[in-house]
C-alpha positions in Angstrom: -154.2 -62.6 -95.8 -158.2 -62.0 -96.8 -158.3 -58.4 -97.8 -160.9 -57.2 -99.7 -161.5 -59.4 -103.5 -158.9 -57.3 -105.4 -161.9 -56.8 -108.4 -163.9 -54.2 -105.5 -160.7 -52.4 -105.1 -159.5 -49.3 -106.6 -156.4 -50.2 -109.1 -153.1 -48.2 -108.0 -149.5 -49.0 -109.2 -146.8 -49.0 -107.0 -143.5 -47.3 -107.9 -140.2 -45.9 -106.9 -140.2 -42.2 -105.9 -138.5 -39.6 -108.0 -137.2 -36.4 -106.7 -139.9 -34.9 -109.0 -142.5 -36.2 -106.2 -141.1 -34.2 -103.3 -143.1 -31.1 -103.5 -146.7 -33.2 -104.3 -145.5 -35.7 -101.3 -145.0 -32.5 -99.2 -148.3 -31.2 -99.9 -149.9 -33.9 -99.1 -148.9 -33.8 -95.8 -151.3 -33.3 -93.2 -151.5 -33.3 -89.0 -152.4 -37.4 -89.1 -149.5 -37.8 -91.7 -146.9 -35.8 -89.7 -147.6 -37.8 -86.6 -148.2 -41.5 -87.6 -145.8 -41.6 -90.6 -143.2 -39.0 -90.8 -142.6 -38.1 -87.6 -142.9 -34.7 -87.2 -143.6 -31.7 -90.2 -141.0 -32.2 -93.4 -139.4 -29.8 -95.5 -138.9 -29.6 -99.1 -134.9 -30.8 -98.0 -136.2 -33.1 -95.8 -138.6 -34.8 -98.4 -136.1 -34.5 -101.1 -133.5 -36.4 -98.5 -135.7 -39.4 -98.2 -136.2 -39.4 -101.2 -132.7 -40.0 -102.1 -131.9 -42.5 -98.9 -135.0 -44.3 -100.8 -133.0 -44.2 -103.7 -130.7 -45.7 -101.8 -132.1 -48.3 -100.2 -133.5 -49.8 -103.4 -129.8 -49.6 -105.2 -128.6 -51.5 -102.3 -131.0 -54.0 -102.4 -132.9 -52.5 -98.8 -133.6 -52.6 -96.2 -136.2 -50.3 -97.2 -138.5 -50.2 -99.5 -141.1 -47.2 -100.0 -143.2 -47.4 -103.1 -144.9 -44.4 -104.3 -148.5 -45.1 -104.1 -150.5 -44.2 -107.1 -153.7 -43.7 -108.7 -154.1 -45.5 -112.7 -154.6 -41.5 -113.8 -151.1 -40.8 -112.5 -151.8 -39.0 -109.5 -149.9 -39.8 -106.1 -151.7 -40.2 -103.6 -149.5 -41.5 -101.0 -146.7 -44.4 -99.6 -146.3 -47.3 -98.7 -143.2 -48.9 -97.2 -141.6 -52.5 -96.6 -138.8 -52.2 -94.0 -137.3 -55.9 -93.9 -134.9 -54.5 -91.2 -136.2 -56.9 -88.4 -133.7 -55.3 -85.5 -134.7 -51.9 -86.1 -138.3 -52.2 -84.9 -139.4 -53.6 -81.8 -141.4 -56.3 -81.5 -140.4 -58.4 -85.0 -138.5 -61.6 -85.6 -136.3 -62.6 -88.2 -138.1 -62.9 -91.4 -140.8 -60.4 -91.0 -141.1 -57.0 -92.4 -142.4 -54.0 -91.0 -145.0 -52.4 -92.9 -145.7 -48.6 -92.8 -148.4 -46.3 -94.7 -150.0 -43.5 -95.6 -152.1 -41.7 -98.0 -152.7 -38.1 -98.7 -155.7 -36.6 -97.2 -157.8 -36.3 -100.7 -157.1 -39.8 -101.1 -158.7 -41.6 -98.0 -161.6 -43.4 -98.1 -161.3 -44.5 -101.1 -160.5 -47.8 -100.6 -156.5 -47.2 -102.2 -154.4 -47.8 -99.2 -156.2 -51.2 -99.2 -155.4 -51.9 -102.6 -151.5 -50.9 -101.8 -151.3 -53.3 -98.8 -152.7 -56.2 -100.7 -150.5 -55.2 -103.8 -147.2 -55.4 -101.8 -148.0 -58.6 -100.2 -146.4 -60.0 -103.8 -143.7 -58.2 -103.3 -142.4 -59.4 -99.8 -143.3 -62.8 -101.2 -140.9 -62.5 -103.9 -138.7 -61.2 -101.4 -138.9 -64.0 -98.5 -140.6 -62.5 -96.1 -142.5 -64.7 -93.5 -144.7 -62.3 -91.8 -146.0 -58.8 -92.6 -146.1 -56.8 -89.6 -148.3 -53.3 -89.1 -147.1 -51.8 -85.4 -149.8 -49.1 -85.1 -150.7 -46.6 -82.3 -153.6 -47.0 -80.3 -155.3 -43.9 -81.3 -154.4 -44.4 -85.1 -157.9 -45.7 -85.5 -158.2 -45.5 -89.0 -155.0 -47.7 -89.5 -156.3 -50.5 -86.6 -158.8 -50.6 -89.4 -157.2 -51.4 -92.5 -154.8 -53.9 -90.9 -158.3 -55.9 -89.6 -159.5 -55.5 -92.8 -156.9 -57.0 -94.3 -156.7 -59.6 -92.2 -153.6 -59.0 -90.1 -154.3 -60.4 -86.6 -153.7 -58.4 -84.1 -151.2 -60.1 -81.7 -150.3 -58.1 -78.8 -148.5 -54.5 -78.0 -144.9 -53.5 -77.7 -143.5 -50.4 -76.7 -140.1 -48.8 -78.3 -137.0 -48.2 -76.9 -139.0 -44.1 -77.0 -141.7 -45.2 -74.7 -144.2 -45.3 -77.1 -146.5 -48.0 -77.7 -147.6 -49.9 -80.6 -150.3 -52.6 -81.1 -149.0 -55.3 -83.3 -151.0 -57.0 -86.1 -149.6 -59.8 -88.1 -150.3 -61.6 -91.4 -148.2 -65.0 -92.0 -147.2 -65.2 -95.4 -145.7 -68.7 -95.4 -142.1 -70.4 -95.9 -141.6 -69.4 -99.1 -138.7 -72.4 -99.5 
């Protein structure tokens, strides 16, 4: 995966998310981040619930990860999440992870989601994951972006058992035996 050299990027530090993040998490929602990442407009419940299914998911070894994206001053500034769950999305294979994002409006363009995606690479290494996968709408321009600029080839489009349709961009990370 050739993203950007790590030295012209932004440093962030990926964490777990604490129930203390749900009301800056909800804040930072906006239109694009209620349609391309959480579905629809949360709640302070419904943050605080994903929060704790997070929680969860890490106790229990996944199949979901969601790090806390944030900035070295200790602001958050978004997520990013590795869902290792191969059968729950369409259009991946056994060993590859699905890899979703977003960052808080104040935060864009600044080079940070970049940074996260290249910074959880290690992380599904360590993990065994073959291939990264980004399924991204058509109109989420902005995301079509970062996954090229990452590197992540773009390999073809599925739709969901929903009827909506996702373009599919892949990065091979290697048999890790």
């Amino acid at each position: 995966m050739d993203c950007v050299p790590q030295s012209d990027l932004p440093p962030v530090v990926l964490r777990q998310f604490a129930l203390d993040d749900a009301l800056t998490h909800l804040e930072g929602e906006d239109e694009a981040t209620s349609k391309w990442l959480s579905g629809g407009v949360s709640t302070v419940e419904s943050v605080r619930r994903w929060i704790e299914s997070n929680e969860d998911s890490w106790i229990n070894d996944g199949p979901r990860f969601a790090f806390a994206i944030q900035t070295l001053a200790g602001e958050l500034a978004g997520v990013i999440e590795v869902n290792v769950d191969h059968s729950h999305f369409a259009g991946l294979q056994i060993g590859d992870a699905n890899i979703s994002y977003g960052l808080y409006p104040q935060y864009r363009g600044r080079g940070l989601a970049t940074s996260a995606l290249l910074h959880v690479r290690d992380f599904m290494i360590s993990r065994g994951v073959l291939r990264a996968v980004i399924r991204v709408e058509p109109e989420n321009l902005r995301s079509i972006r970062l996954a090229e600029r990452c590197g992540y080839e773009r390999v073809g489009a599925v739709t969901n058992d929903a009827g909506t349709e996702y373009l599919v961009f892949v990065a091979e990370l290697g048999d890790q035996n």
